[in-house]
C-alpha positions as CSV (number, residue, x, y, z in Angstrom):
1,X,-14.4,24.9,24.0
2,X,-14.1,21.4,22.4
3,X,-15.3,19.8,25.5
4,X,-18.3,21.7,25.1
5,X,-18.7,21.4,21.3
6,X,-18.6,17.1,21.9
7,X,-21.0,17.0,24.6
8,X,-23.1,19.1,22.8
9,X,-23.0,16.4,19.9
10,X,-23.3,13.4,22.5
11,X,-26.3,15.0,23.6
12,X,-27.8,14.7,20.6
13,X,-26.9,11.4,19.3
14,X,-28.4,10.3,22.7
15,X,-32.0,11.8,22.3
16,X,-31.8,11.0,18.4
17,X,-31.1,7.1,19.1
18,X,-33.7,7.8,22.3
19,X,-36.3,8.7,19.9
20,X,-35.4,6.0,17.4
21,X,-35.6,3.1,20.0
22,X,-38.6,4.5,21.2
23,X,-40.7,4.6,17.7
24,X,-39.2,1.1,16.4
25,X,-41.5,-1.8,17.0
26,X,-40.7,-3.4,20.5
27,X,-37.2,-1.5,21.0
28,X,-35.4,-3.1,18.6
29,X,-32.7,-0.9,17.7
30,X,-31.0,-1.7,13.8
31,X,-27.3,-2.4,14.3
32,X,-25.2,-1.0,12.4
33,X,-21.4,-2.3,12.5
34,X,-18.7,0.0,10.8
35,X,-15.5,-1.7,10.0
36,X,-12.3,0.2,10.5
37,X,-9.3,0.0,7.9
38,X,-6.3,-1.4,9.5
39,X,-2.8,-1.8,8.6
40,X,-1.7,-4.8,6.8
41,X,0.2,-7.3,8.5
42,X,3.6,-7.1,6.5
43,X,5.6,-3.8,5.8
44,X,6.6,-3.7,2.0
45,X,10.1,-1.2,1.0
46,X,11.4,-0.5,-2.7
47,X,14.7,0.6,-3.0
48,X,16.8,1.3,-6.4
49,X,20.2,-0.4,-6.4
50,X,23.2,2.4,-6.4
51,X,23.9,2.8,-9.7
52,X,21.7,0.4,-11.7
53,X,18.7,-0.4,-13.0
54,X,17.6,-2.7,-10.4
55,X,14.7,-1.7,-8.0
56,X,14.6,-4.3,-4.6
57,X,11.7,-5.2,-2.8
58,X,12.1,-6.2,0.7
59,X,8.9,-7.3,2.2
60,X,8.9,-7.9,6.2
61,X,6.0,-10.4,6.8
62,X,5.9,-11.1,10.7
63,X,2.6,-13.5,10.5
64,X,4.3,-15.8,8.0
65,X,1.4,-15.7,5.7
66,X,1.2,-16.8,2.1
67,X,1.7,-13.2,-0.3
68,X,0.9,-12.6,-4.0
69,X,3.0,-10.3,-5.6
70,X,1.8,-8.8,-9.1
71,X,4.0,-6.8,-11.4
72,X,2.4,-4.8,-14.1
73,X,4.2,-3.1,-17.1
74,X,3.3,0.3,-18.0
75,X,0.5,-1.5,-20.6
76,X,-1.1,-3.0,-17.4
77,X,0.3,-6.3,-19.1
78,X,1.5,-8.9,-15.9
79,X,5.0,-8.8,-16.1
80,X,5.2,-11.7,-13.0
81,X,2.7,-13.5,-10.9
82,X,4.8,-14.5,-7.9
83,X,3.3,-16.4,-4.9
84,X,5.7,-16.8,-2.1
85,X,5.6,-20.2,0.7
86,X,4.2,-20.3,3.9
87,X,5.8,-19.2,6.6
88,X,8.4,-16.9,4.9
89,X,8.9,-14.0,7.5
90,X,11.1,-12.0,5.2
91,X,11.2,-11.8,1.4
92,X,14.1,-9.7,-0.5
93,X,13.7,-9.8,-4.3
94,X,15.6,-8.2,-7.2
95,X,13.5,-6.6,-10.2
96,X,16.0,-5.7,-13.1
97,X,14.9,-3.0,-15.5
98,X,18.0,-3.0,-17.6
99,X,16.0,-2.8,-21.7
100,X,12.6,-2.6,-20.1
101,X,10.0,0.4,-21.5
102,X,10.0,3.4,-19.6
103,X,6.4,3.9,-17.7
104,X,5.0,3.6,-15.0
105,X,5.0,-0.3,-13.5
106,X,2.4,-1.5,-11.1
107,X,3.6,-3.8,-8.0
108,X,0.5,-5.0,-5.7
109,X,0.9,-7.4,-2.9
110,X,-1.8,-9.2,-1.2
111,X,-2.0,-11.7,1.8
112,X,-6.1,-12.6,1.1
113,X,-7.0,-9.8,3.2
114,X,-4.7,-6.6,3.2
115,X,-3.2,-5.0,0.0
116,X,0.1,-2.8,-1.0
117,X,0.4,-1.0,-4.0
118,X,3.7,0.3,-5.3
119,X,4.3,2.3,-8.2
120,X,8.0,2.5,-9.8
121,X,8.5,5.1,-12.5
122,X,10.9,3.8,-14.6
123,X,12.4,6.8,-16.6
124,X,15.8,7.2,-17.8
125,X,18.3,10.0,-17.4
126,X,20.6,11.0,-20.2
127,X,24.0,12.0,-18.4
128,X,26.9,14.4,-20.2
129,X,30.1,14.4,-18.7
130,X,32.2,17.9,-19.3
131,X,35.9,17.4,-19.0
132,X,38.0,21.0,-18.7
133,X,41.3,21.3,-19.5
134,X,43.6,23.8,-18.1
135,X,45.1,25.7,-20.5
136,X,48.0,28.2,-20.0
């Protein structure tokens, strides 16, 4: 049934862009070019450090281009503006939140053509132990 649905549709896009080339003035047809996202080039990974307050960032950036990394607090104030050499095929960096505001902090990478964004919600558990003691 889908076979038949798609024809169907080719069918008409064919005698729609049949009419159109035949009306326009000596069969020029307008071109029309649709660009199709792609996937950036690098692969960007945030993982929190067991037991701290430290979130890594491990970047894996095959084509050795140039990245910007921005950091934004919770205000949207730039906590770092980092731009890393050519050539670097891996990057592994260390953010320490130890005594930073709780929010949510903005990480963007760029390489001039393809973006990440990362979002790291900083928020703090308060932990109570229980002891029991066994009492006869």
């Amino acid at each position: 049934m889908k076979a038949k649905f798609l024809m169907a549709i080719g069918v008409i896009l064919c005698s729609i862009v049949g009419a159109t080339a035949s009306a326009s003035p000596m069969n020029q047809l307008p071109v029309h070019r649709f660009v199709l996202p792609t996937a950036p080039e690098f692969q960007v990974e945030l993982k929190q450090m067991l037991n701290s307050e430290k979130i890594r960032l491990t970047v894996s950036n095959p084509s050795g281009k140039r990245l910007l990394i921005k950091l934004r607090a919770p205000s949207g104030e730039l906590v770092e503006n980092y731009v890393t050499g050519k050539n670097l095929k891996r990057l592994v960096k260390d953010y320490d939140f130890v005594g930073a505001e709780e929010g949510i902090y903005k990480l963007e990478i760029y390489d001039w053509k393809d973006k990440v964004k990362k979002e790291i919600n900083l928020k703090r558990v308060q932990q109570e132990y229980l002891t029991i003691f066994n009492v006869q």
